[in-house]
C-alpha positions as CSV (number, residue, x, y, z in Angstrom):
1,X,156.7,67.7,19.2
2,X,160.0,68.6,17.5
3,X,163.3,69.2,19.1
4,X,163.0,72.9,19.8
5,X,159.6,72.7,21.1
6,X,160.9,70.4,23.6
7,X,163.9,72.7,24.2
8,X,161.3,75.6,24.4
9,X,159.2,73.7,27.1
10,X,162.6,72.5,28.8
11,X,163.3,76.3,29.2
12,X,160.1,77.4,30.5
13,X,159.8,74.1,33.0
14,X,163.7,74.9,34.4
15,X,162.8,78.5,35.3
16,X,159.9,77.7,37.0
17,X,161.7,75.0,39.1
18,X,164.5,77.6,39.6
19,X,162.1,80.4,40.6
20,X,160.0,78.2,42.9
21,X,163.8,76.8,44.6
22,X,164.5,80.8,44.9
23,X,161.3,81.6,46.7
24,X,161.1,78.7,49.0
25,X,165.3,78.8,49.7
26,X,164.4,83.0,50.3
27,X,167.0,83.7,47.5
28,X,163.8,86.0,46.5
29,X,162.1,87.6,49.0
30,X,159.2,85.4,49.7
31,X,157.0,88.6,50.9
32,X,157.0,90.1,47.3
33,X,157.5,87.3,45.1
34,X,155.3,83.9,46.4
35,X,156.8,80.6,44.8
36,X,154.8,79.3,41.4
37,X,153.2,77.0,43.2
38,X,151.1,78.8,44.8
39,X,150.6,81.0,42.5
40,X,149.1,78.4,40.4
41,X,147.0,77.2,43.9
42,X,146.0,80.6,44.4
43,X,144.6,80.9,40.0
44,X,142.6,77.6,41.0
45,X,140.9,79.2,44.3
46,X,140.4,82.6,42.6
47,X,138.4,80.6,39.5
48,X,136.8,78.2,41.4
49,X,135.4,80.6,43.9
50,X,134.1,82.7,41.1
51,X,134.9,85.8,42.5
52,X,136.3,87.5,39.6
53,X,134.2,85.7,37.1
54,X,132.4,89.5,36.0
55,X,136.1,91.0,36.0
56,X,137.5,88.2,33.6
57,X,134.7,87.9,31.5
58,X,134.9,91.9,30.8
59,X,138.4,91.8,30.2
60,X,137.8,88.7,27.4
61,X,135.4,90.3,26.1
62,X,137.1,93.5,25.2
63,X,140.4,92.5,24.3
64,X,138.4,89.6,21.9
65,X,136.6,92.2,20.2
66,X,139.2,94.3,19.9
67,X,141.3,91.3,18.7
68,X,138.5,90.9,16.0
69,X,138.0,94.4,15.1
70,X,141.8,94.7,14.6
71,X,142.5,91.5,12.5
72,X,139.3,92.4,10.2
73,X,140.1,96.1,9.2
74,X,143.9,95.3,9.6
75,X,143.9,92.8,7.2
76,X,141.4,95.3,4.3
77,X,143.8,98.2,5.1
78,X,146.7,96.1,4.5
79,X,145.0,94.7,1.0
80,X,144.2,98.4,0.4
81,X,148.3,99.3,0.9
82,X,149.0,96.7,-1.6
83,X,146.6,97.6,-4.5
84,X,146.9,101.0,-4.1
85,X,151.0,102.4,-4.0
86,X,150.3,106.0,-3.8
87,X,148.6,105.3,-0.5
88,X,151.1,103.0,0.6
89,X,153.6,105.7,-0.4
90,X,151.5,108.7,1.9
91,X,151.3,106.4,5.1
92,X,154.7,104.5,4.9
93,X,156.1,107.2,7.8
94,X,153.2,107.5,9.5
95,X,153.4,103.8,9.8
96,X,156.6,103.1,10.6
97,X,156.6,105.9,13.5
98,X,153.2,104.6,14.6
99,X,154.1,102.9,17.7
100,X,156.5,106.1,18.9
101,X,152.8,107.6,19.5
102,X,151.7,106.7,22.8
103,X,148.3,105.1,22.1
104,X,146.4,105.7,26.1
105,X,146.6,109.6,25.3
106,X,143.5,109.1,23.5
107,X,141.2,107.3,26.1
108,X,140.0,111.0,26.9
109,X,139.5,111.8,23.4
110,X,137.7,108.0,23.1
111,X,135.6,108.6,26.6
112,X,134.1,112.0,24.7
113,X,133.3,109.5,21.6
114,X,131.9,106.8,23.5
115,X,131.1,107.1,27.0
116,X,132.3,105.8,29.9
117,X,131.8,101.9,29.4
118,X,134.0,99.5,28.1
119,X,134.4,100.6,24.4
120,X,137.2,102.9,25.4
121,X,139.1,100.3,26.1
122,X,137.9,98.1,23.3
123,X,139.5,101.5,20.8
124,X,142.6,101.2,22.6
125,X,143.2,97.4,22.1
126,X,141.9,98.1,18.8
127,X,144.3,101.2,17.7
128,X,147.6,99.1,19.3
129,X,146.8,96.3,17.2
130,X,145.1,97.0,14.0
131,X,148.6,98.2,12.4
132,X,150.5,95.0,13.3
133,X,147.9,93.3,11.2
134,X,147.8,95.7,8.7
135,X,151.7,96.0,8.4
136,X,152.1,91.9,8.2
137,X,149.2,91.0,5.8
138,X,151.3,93.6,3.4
139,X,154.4,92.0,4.0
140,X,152.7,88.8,3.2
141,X,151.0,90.0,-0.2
142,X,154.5,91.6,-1.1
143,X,156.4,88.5,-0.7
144,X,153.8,86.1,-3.2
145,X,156.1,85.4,-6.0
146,X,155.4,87.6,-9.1
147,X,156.2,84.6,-11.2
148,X,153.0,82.2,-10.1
149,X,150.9,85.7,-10.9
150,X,151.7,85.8,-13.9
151,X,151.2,81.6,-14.5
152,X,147.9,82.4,-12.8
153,X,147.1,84.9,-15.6
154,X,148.4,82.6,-18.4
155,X,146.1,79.7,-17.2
156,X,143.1,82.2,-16.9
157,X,142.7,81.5,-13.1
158,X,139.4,83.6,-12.0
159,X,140.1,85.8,-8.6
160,X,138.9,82.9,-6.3
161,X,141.4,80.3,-7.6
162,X,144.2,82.8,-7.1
163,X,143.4,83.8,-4.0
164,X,142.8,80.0,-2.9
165,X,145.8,78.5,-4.4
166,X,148.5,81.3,-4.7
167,X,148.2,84.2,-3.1
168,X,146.6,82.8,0.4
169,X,148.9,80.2,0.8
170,X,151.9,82.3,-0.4
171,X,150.8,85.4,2.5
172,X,149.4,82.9,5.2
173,X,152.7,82.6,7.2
174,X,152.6,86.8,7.6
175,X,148.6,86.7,7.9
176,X,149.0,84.2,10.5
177,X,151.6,86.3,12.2
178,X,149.7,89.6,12.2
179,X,146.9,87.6,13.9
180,X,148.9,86.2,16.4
181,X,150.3,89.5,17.2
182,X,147.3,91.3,17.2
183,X,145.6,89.2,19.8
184,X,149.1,89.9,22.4
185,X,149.1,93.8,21.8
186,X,144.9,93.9,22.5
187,X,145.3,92.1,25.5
188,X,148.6,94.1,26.6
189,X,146.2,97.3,26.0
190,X,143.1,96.3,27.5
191,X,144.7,95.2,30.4
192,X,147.1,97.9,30.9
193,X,143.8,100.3,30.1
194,X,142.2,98.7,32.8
195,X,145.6,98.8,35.1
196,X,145.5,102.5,34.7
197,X,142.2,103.5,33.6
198,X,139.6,101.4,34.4
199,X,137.0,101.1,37.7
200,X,136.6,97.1,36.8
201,X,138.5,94.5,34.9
202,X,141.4,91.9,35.0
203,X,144.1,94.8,34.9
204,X,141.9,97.1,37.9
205,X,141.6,93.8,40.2
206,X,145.7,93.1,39.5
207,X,146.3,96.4,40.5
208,X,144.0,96.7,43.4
209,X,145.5,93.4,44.8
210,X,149.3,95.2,44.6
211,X,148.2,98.6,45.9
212,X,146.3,96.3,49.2
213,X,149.5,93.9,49.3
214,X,147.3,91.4,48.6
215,X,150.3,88.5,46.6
216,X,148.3,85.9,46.1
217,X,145.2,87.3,44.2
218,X,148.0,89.3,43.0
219,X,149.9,86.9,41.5
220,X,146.8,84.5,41.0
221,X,145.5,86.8,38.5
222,X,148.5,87.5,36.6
223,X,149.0,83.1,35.9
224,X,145.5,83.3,35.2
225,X,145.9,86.3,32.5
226,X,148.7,83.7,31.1
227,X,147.0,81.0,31.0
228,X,144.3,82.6,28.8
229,X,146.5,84.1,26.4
230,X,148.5,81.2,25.9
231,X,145.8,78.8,25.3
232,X,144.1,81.5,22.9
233,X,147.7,81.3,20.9
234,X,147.6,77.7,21.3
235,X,144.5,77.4,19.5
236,X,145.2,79.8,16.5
237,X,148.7,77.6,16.0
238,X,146.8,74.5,15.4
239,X,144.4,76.5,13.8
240,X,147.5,77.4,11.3
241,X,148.8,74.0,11.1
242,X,145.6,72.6,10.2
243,X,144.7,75.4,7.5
244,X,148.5,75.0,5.9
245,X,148.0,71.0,5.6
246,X,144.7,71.5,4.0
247,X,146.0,74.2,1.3
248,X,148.8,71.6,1.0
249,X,146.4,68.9,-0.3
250,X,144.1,70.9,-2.5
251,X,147.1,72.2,-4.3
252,X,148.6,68.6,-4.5
C-alpha cells in the first residue's frame, strides 16, 4: 500500500470515528442519524436474516447487466467515434450536453418498450452509463502516440499485434476508467430508479425504511449498497493492476 493509499484509508477511518463520537456525544441527532456502528450491526442482521436477499439480488442483477451492456456497446461506439470523424464530428454536442438530459424521463417511454419488469431499469442504468464508456475509450484511442502507429506500420505488425502491444496498452488507463465509471453511474441509476420508480429493489426497501422511520434497515441498507459497490471497484482495480503487469512483460 503506498503513501496516499494509506492517507486515503486514514481519511475514511478518521470520519468514521468522528461521525460515530458525534452520534454517540448527540452532536448529531442520534434519532436521524444512528452511529456507524450500528449501522454496520444492523448490514450484518439484515444479511444474515435474509430478508432482503430477493431485493439485493434484483438490484445486482440489474445494475450488473446494465454495467455489462454499457461497457460492451460503450466501448464499440467509442471505436466507431474514432475511425469514423464525420460521426464524431455529428454527435460531439450531443455528447457533450448528454448528461444536461435528465435520463428517468424515459422510464415511461421504456415501460411502453418493455413492460413493467425489471428491464426498465436495466435501460436506465444502461443509457446513464454507456456514454461515460463510450466518451473514455475515445479519449484513450486519441491519446495512443501517432509515432508507435506508424513503427507499427513500418515493422508490418498485423491488427492483433497492434492492438496487443500498442494501442491496448496505450488506451487501457482511459478503458479502465470508463469501466470503473460505468459500473458507479448503473448503480446510481438503478437504485435511484428503484428509489423513485420501482415496487421492489435495494433503492424501494431504502426508501420504504425512511418513509416508515425505520433507521436501522435504513441505514443498514445504504452500508450494505457500499459495501457492494466498493468491493465490485476493488476487484476491477486488481483486475487493472494485474492486466497492466502482464502487458508490461509481454512487451519486455
Amino acid at each position: 500500500m503506498n503513501a496516499a493509499a494509506r492517507w486515503r484509508v486514514g481519511l475514511i477511518v478518521g470520519l468514521i470515528v468522528l461521525l460515530e463520537l458525534a452520534t454517540r456525544l448527540a452532536w448529531i441527532n442520534p434519532v436521524s442519524f444512528i452511529p456507524p456502528s450500528m449501522m454496520v450491526l444492523s448490514a450484518w442482521r439484515l444479511l444474515v436474516s435474509g430478508q432482503y436477499t430477493t431485493d439485493i439480488a434484483q438490484t445486482l442483477g440489474s445494475a450488473l447487466l446494465a454495467v455489462v451492456l454499457a461497457v460492451v456497446v460503450g466501448f464499440v461506439g467509442g471505436v466507431l467515434l474514432f475511425r469514423l470523424p464525420r460521426l464524431r464530428r455529428v454527435l460531439d454536442p450531443l455528447l457533450l450536453s448528454y448528461y444536461a438530459v435528465p435520463v428517468f424521463v424515459l422510464y415511461p417511454i421504456l415501460i411502453v418498450i418493455f413492460g413493467l419488469n425489471r428491464w426498465p431499469l436495466v435501460g436506465i442504468g444502461f443509457l446513464f452509463a454507456v456514454v461515460a464508456m463510450a466518451v473514455n475509450t475515445l479519449n484513450g484511442l486519441e491519446r495512443v502516440p501517432r509515432v508507435l502507429l506508424r513503427t507499427a506500420r513500418v515493422c508490418r505488425m498485423n491488427a492483433f499485434d497492434e492492438i496487443r502491444l500498442i494501442t491496448l496498452p496505450s488506451s487501457l488507463p482511459f478503458v479502465f476508467t470508463g469501466i470503473k465509471l460505468t459500473v458507479v453511474y448503473a448503480f446510481i441509476a438503478v437504485v435511484a430508479g428503484e428509489f423513485v420508480l420501482s415496487g421492489s429493489g435495494f433503492g424501494y426497501q431504502i426508501a420504504f425504511a425512511y418513509n416508515a422511520f425505520d433507521n436501522p434497515t435504513m441505514y443498514g441498507l445504504m452500508v450494505l449498497m457500499l459495501i457492494f459497490v466498493a468491493t465490485l471497484n476493488a476487484l476491477l482495480r486488481t483486475a487493472e493492476t494485474r492486466l497492466y503487469r502482464r502487458i508490461r512483460r509481454e512487451a519486455a
